[in-house]
N, C-alpha and C positions, 0 to 999 in steps of 0.2 A: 504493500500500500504506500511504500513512500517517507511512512513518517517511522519515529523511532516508538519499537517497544518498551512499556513501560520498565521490563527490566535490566533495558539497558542504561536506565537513568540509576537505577542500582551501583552500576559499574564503574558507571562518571562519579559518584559519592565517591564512593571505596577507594579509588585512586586520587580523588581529592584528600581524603583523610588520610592520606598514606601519605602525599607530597607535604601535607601541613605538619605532621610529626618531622617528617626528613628535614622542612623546614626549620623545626626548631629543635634540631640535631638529634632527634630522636630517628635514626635511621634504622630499614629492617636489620643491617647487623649489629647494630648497638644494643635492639631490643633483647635479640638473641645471647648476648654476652649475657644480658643482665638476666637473662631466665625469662623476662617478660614475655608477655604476650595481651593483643586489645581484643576482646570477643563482643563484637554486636549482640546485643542480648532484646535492642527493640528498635524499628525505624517506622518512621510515619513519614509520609511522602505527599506532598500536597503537586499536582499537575495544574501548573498553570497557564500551560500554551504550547498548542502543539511544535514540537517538533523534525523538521524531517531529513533524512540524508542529506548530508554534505552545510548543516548548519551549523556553522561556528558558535561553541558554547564557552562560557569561562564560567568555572566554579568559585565561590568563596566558602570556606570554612572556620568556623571559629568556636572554641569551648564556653558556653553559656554559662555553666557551673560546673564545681568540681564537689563530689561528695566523698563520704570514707573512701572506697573503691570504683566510683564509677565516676561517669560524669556525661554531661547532655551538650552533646554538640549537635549547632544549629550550621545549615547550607544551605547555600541556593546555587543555582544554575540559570545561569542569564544570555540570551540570544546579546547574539555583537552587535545587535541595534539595542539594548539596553531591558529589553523586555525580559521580565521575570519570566522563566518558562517552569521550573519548578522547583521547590524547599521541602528540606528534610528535615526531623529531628530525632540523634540518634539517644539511642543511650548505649555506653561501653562502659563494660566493665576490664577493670587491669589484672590480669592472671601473672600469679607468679610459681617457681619453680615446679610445687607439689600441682600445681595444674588448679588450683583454688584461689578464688579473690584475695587482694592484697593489700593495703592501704596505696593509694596511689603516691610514689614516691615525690620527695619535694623536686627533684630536681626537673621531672616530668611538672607539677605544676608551675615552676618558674619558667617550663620552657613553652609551652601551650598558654600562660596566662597572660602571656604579654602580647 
């Protein structure tokens, strides 16, 4: 049909949220040293315009809150003419070693809270 499936808007999240830790030097092999690991545990997807092949999108992501172990990061996805096309909000929680929730480290807050 043209336009993009809703769970490709999934995809553009996930690598958005993956470039925004590498961002603030949380990269996947750093996680790994540390034992970490981020697990989606909820996402709400609001579609606000369709999309279709070959449409240039820019993601923003940013952590809303941070709680004991988890935390609610808010994103959208914007057409390069400026139109919201659609926003998520995730919740992640931070798994550490034993594969169990972990207080989220400080240094993980100082680098996503800025």
């Amino acid at each position: 049909m043209g336009h993009l499936n809703h769970a490709v808007f999934l995809n553009y999240f996930e690598q958005a949220r993956f470039d925004a830790l590498s961002a603030g030097g949380l990269t996947p092999a750093h996680l790994v040293e540390q034992g970490w690991s981020v697990h989606v545990v909820r996402i709400e997807v609001d579609f606000r315009r369709e999309c279709r092949q070959g449409d240039r999108l820019a993601a923003r992501t940013r952590v809303e809150q941070f709680r004991n172990s988890s935390m609610i990061i808010g994103q959208v996805l914007e057409k390069d003419d400026g139109e919201l096309a659609a926003e998520a909000r995730v919740t992640a929680v931070w798994i550490g070693r034993e594969g169990r929730p972990i207080r989220i480290p400080p240094e993980v807050r100082s680098a996503l809270g800025a």
